[in-house]
C-alpha positions in Angstrom: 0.0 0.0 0.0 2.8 2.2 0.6 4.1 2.2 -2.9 0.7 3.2 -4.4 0.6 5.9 -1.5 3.6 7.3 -2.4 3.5 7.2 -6.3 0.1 9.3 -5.9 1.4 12.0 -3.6 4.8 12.2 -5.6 2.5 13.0 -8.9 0.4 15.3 -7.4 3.4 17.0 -6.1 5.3 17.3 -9.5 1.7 18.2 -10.9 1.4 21.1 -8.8 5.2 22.3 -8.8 5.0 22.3 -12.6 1.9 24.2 -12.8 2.6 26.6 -10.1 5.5 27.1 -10.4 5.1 28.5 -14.2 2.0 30.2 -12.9 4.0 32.7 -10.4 6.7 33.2 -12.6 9.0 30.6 -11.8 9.2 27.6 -14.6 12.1 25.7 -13.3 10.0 24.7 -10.2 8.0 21.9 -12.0 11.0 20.7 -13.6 13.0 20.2 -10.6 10.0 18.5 -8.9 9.6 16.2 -12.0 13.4 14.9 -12.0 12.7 14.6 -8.3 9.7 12.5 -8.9 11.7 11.1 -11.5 14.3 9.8 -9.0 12.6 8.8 -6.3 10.5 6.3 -8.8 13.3 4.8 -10.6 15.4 4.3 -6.9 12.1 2.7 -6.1 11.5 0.3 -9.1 12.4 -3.3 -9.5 13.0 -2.2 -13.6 15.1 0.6 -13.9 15.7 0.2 -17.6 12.0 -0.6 -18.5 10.7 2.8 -16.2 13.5 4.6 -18.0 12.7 3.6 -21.4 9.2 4.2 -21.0 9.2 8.2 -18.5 12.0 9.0 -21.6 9.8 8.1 -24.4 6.4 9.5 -22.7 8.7 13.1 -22.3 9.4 12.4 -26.2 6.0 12.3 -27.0 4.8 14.9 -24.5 7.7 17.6 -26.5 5.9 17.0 -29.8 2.3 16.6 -28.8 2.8 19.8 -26.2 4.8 22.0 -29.2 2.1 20.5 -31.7 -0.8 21.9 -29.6 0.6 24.8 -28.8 1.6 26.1 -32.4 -1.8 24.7 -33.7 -3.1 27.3 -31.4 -5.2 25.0 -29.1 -4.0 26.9 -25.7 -0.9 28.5 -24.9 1.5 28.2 -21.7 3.4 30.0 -19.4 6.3 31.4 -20.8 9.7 29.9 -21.0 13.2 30.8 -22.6 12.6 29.7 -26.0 10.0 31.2 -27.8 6.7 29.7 -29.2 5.7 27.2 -30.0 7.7 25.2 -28.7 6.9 23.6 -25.8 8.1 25.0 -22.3 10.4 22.0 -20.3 7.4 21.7 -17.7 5.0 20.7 -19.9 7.0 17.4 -21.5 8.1 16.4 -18.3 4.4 16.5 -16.9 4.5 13.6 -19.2 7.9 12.4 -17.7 5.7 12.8 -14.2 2.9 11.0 -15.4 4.9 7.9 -16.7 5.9 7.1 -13.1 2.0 6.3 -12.5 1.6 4.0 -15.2 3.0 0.9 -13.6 2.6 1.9 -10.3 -1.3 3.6 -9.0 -2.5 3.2 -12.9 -1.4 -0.6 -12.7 -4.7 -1.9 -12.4 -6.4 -0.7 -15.8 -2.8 -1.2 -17.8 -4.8 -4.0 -19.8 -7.7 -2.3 -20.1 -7.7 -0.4 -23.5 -11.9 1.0 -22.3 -11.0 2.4 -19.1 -7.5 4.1 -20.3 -8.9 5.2 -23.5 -11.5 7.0 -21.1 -9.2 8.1 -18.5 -7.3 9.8 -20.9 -10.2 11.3 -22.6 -11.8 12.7 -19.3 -8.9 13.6 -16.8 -6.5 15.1 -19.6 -8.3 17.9 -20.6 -9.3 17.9 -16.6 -6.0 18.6 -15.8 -5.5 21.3 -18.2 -8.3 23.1 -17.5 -7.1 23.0 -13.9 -3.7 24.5 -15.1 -5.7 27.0 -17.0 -7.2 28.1 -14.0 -3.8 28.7 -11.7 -2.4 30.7 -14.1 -0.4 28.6 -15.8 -1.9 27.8 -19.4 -4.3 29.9 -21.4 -7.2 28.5 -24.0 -8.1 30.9 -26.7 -12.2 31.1 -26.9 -14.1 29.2 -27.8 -12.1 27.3 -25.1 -14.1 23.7 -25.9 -11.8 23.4 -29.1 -8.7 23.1 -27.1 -10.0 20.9 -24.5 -11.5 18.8 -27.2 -7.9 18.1 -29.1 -6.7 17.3 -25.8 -9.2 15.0 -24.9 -8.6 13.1 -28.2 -4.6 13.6 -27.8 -5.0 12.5 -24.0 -7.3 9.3 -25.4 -5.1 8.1 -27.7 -2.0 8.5 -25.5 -3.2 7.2 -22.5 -3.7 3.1 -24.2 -0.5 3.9 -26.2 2.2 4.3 -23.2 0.6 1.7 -21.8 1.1 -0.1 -24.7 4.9 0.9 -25.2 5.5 -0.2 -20.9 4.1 -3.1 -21.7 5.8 -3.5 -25.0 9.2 -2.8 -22.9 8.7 -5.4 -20.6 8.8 -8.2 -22.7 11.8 -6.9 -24.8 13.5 -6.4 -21.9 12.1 -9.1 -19.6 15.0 -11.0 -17.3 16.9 -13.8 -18.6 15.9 -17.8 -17.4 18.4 -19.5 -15.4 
């Protein structure tokens, strides 16, 4: 129970650092958390390599889905060093943050195509729409259009790291003796 415990409060933390933290002027918070979170997970996992694989390709994805819904206009973020649209560090590695629940509190519905397909659909936009309102993202109006691309992008992603951790495992699954 522990483990569960922890891996929730650690993402909520990183959540929050990264979308405060942008909010108030400060856009390094989040990404601190995140390698943090980051490091306390992998110190924590039985499958370094595997969790690594998967929290560096999720970040991948979350840099070209974050810089791809940005310059489409969808909603805009806090901003960061390099100009738009690229993606600000905080927001890939939201996706870095989010990686360390998939094989940890998400377990349970890692075979269940349905239920991610829905959680991403539902608590994606969710948790934009909560960064929206700290301060730390903006949707243009009509704000529905943005929230809708991310539903789709979060329902599609969702079943798809979960494919790609579970696609890791067996290519990297221990050797018989």
């Amino acid at each position: 129970m522990f483990p569960l415990i922890l891996n929730i409060v650690l993402f909520q933390a990183g959540w929050f650092a990264s979308v405060l933290g942008p909010a108030n002027g400060h856009p390094w918070t989040g990404p601190a958390a995140v390698l943090l979170v980051v490091a306390v997970h992998l110190a924590r996992s039985a499958d370094r390599k595997r969790e690594l694989m998967l929290i560096g390709t999720a970040t991948g994805i979350g840099l070209l889905a974050e810089t791809g819904m940005n310059a489409a206009g969808f909603y805009s973020a806090a901003p960061w060093i390099l100009p738009p649209p690229l993606a600000p560090a905080w927001l890939p590695l939201m996706w870095a943050n989010f990686a360390t629940t998939l094989n940890v509190s998400l377990k349970a519905i890692s075979s269940r195509p349905f239920l991610s397909l829905l959680l991403g659909a539902v608590a994606g936009p969710l948790a934009y729409l909560g960064g929206a309102r700290l301060g730390a993202i903006r949707f243009p109006e009509p704000s529905w259009h943005g929230l809708l691309a991310l539903s789709v992008l979060w329902a599609v992603a969702v079943p798809a790291l979960f494919a790609l951790s579970r696609r890791f495992s067996r290519n990297h699954a221990f050797p018989k003796r």
